[in-house]
C-alpha positions as CSV (number, residue, x, y, z in Angstrom):
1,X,106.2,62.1,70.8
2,X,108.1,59.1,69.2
3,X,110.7,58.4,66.8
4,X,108.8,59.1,63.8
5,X,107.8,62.3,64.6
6,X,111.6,63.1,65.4
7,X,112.7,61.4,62.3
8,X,109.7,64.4,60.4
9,X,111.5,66.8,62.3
10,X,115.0,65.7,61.5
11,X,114.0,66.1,58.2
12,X,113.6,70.5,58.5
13,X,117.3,70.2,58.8
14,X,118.5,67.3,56.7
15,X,121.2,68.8,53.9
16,X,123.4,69.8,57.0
17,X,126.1,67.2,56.5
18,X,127.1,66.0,60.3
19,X,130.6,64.4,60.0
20,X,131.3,62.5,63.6
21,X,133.5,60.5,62.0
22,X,134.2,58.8,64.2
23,X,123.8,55.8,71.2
24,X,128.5,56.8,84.8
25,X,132.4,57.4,90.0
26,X,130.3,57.9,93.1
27,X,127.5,60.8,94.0
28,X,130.1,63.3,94.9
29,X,132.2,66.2,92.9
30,X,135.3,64.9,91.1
31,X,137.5,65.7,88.7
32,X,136.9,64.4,85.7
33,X,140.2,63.5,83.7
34,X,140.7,64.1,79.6
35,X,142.1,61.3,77.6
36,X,143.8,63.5,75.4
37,X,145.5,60.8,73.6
38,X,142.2,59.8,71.8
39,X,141.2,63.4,70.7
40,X,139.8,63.8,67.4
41,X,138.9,66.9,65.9
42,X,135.2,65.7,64.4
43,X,134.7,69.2,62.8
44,X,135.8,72.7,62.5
45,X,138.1,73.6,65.1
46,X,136.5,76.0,68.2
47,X,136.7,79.3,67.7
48,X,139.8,80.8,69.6
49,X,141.0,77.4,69.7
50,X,144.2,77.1,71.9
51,X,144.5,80.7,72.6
52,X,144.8,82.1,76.7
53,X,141.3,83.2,78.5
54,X,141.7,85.3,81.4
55,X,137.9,84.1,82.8
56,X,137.8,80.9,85.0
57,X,134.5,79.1,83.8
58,X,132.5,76.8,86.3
59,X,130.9,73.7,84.6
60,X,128.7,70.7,86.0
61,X,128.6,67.2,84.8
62,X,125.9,65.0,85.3
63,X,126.6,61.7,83.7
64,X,124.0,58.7,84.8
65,X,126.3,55.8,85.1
66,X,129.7,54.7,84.7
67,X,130.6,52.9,81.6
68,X,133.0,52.8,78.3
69,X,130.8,55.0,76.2
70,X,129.6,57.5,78.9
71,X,132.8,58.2,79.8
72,X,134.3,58.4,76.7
73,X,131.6,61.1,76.1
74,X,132.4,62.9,78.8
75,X,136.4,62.7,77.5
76,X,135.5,64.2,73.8
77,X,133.6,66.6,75.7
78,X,136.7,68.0,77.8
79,X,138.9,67.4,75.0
80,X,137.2,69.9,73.4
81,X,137.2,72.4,75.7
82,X,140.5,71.7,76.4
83,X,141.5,72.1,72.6
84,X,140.0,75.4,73.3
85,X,142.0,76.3,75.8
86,X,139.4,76.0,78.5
87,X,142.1,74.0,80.8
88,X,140.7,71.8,84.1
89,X,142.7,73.8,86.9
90,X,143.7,76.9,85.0
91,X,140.9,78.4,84.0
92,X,138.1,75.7,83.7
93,X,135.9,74.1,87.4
94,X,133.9,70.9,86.8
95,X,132.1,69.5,88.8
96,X,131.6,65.8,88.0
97,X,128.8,64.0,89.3
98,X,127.8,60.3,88.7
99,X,124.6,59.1,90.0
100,X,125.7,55.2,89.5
101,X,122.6,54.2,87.9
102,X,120.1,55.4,91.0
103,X,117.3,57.4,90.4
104,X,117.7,59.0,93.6
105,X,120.7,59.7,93.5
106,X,119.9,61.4,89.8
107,X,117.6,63.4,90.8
108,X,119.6,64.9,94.1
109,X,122.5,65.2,91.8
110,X,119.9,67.4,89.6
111,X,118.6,69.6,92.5
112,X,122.4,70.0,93.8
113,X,123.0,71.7,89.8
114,X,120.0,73.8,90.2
115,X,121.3,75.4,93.0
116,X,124.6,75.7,92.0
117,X,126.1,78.3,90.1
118,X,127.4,77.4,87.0
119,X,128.0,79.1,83.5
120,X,127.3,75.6,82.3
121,X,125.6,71.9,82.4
122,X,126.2,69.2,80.7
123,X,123.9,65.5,81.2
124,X,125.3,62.6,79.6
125,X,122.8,60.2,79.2
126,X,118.8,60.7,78.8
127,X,117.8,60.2,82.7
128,X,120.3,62.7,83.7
129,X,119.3,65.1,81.2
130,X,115.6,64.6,82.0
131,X,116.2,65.2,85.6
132,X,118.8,68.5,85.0
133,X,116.5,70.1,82.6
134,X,113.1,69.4,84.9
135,X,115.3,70.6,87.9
136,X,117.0,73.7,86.4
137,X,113.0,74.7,85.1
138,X,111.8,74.9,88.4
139,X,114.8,77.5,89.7
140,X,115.2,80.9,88.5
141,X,118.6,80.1,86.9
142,X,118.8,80.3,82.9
143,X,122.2,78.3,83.1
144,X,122.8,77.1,79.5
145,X,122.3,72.8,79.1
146,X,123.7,70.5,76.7
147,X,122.9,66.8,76.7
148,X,125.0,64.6,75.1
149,X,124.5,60.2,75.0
150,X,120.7,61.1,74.3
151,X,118.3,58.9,72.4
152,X,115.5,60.5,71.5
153,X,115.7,64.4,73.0
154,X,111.6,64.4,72.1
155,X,110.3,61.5,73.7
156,X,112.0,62.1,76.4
157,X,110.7,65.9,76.8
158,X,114.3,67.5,76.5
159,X,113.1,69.9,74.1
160,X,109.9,70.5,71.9
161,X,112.0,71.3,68.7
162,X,115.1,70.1,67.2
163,X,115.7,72.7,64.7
164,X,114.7,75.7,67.2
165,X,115.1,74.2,70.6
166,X,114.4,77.5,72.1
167,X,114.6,78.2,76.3
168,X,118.1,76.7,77.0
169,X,118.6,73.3,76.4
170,X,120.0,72.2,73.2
171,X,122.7,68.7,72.7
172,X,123.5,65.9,70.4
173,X,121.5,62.9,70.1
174,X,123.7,59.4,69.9
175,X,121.2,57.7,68.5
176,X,120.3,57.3,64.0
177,X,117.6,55.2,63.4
178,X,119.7,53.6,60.3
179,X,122.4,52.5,62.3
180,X,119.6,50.0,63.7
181,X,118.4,49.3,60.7
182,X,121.7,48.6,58.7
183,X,122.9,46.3,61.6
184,X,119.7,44.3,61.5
185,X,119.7,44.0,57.8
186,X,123.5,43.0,58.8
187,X,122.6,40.1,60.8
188,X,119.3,39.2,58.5
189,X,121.8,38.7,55.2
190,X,124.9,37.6,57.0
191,X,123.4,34.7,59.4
192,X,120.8,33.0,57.7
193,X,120.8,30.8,60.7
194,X,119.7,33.6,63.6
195,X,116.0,33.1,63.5
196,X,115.5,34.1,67.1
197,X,117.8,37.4,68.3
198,X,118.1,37.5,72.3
199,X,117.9,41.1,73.4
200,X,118.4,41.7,77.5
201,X,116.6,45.0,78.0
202,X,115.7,47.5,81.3
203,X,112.2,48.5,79.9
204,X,112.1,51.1,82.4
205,X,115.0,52.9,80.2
206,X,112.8,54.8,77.1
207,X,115.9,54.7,75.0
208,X,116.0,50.9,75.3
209,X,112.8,50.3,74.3
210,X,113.0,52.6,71.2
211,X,115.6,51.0,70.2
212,X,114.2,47.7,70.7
213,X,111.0,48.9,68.8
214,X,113.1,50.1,66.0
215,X,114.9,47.0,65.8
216,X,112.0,44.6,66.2
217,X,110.3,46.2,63.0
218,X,113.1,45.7,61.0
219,X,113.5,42.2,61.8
220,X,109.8,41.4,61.3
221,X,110.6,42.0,57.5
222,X,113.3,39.5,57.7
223,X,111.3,36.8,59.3
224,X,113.2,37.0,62.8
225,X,112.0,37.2,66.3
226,X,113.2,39.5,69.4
227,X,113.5,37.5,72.2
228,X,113.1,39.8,75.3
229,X,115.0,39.0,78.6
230,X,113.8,41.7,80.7
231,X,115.9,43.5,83.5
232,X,115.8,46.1,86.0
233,X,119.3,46.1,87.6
234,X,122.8,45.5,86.8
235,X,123.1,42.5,88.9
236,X,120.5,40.8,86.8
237,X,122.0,40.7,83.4
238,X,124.1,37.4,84.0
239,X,121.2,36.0,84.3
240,X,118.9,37.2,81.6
241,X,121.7,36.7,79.3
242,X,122.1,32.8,80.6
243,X,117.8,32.5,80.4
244,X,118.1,33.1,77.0
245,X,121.2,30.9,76.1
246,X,119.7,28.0,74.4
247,X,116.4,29.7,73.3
248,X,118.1,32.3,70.8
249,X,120.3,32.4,68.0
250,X,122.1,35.4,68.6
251,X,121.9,38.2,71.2
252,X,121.7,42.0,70.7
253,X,121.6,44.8,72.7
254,X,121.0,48.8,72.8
255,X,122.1,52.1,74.3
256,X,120.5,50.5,77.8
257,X,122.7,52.1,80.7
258,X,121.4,49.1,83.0
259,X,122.6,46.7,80.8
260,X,125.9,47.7,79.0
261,X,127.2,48.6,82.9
262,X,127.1,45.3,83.1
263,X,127.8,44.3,79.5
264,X,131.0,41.6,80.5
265,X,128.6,39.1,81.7
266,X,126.8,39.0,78.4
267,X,130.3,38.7,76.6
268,X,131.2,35.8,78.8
269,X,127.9,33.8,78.1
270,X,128.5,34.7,74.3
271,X,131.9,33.3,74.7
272,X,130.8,30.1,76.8
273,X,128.3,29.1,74.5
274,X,129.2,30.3,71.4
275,X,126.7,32.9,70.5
276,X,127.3,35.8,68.2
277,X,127.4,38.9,70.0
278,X,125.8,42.0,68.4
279,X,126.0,45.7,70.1
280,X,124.8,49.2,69.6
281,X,127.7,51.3,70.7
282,X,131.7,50.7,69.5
283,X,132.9,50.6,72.9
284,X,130.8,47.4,73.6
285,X,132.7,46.0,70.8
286,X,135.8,47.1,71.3
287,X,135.2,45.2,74.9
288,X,134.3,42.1,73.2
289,X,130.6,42.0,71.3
290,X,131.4,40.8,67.2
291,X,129.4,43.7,65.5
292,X,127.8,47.1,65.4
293,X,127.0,49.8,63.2
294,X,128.0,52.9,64.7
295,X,130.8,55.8,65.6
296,X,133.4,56.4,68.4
297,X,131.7,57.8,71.6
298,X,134.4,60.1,72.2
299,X,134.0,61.9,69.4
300,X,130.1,62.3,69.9
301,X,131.6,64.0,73.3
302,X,133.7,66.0,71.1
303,X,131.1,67.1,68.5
304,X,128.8,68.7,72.2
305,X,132.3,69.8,73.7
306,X,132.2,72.2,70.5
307,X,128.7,73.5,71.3
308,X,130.1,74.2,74.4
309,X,133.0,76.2,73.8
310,X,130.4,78.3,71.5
311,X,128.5,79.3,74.4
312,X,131.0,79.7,76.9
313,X,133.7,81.8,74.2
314,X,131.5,82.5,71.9
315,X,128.2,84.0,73.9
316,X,125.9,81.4,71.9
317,X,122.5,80.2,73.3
318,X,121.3,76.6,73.5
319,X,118.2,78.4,72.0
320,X,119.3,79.1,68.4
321,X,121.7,75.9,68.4
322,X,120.4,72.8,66.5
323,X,119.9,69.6,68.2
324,X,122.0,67.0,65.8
325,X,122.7,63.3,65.6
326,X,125.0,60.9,64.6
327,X,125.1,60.7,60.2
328,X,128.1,59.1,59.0
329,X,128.3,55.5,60.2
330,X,130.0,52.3,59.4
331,X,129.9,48.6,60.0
332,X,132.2,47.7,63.0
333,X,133.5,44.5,63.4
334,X,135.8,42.7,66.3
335,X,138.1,39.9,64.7
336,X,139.0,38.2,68.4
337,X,134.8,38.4,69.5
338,X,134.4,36.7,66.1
339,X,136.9,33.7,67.2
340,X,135.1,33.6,70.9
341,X,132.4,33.0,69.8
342,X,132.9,31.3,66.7
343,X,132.1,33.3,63.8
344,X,133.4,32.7,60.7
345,X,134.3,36.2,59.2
346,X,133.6,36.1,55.5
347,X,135.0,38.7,52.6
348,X,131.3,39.5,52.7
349,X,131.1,40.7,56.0
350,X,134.4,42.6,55.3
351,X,133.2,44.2,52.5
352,X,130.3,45.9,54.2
353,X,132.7,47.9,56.2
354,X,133.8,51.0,54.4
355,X,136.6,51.8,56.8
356,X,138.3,48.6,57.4
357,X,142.1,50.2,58.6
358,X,139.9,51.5,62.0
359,X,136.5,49.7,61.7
360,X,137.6,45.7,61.7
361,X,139.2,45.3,65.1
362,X,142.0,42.8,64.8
């Protein structure tokens, strides 16, 4: 099922207005640490927010790789339960597992949940939610799953429905097909020049290439070609990236865990030779890309941290909770990336962001 079926689906549920204001550590358990300092509150506070809970709670985190917006998922998530007052080592276990980017190690991560007990899971990131949910299916456990750092929860066979997931797996998609499309249209009006955009892609990652299909159709109307540079590990994004210095105009990347683990090599090619650097998640900007259209990470974290604390407080089930995705975007833009890689900024690029105190990075 692909992207347009989700976006038919999406529609059963459209007047809810989803406000995120603000798309992996070694196979082993850790503990995972909050970055409290970056909370934000992205909607109602949790019920019982704050107040004592005499139950310890045991939870299991399965996030795929280790990079700026997976983790920062997994902050907003704890921050949330923390905000709670589900505390790490008062009355709060996690187990935090991080498979590095290897399937094996995924899917033993997976069969180690399963037989587990936990009162909850949480997968950041669609291979580890794939391999949780196809693991915990085959046990005789009905442990609630949330999935956070999710493309597209159908394609990848998460769940069947979004607006009544049903059995008990439910989440938050990071992934709104109009962010693509605004940042494309972005880079169509704002650099007449870019005639060829350079995208270094794993194509064995489904949310990559959903992306990339979203993102190819939307150029086609603008007369502009996707340039692929295909990968399948980390240690060959340098490169890609380099292959397609010289052929492209500008480069452009998605959600693709393979490649924005190793997103500082594309950075320093965009750098070195000058090449405006466009992203699909804020961190990757924040690190050094020019542009995306998008939201914080840690506050998609946050936004699944409060569907947890509804089934762990609250006595919800995944079942009757509705899988959402990001809404409210903005333009992002990173004034120093700009100067790397010498882009001239102009008042109508500026104008396109609608937050500019937090959304133009100085």
């Amino acid at each position: 099922m692909k992207w347009g079926t989700l976006m038919k689906k999406r529609n059963i549920f459209a007047g809810l207005s989803l406000c995120f204001m603000l798309v992996a550590a070694g196979c082993g358990n850790n503990n995972a640490a909050v970055n409290s300092g970056n909370a934000t509150n992205t909607g109602n506070a949790p019920t019982n927010a704050g107040t004592a809970d005499s139950k310890t709670y045991k939870i299991a985190i399965s996030q795929y790789v280790e990079h700026p917006s997976l983790d920062a998922t997994r902050e907003g998530i704890l921050a949330a339960l923390k905000d709670a007052g589900l505390v790490e080592g008062e009355n709060l276990k996690v187990d935090l597992e991080n498979a590095q980017a290897d399937p094996a190690n995924n899917l033993t991560i997976a069969q180690k949940i399963a037989a587990d007990t936990n009162d909850l899971v949480l997968a950041i990131a669609t291979p580890s939610a794939q391999s949780v949910v196809q693991a915990l299916s085959k046990s005789s456990k009905d442990t609630p799953i949330l999935f956070a750092a999710v493309t597209d929860p159908l394609d990848a066979k998460i769940v069947t429905d979004l607006e009544h997931p049903g059995g008990n797996v439910s989440g938050v998609s990071d992934t709104n097909p109009e962010a693509i499309n605004r940042l494309m249209q972005f880079i169509a009006t704002q650099f007449p020049n870019v005639k060829k955009l350079g995208i270094v892609i794993n194509e064995g990652e489904p949310n990559a290439v959903i992306m990339a299909d979203i993102a190819k159709k939307e150029l086609d109307k603008h007369g502009i070609e996707l340039v692929k540079a295909a990968i399948t590990n980390t240690s060959e994004v340098k490169q890609a990236a380099e292959s397609l210095a010289g052929r492209v105009d500008a480069f452009y990347i998605t959600l693709d865990n393979t490649v924005v683990s190793a997103v500082d090599t594309i950075i320093q090619t965009a750098n070195d030779k000058k090449i405006p650097f466009f992203s699909s998640d804020r961190d990757t900007v924040e690190k050094g890309a020019f542009a995306t259209v998008g939201f914080k990470y840690f506050d998609h974290g946050y936004q699944v941290g409060q569907m947890a604390v509804d089934i762990l407080k609250n006595g919800k089930k995944p079942a009757d909770m509705k899988v959402t995705m990001q809404e409210k975007l903005d333009l992002i833009l990173n004034l120093k990336a700009a100067a790397a890689q010498s882009i001239e900024v102009t008042d109508a690029m500026k104008k396109e962001v609608a937050d500019q105190a937090n959304n133009i990075i100085q």
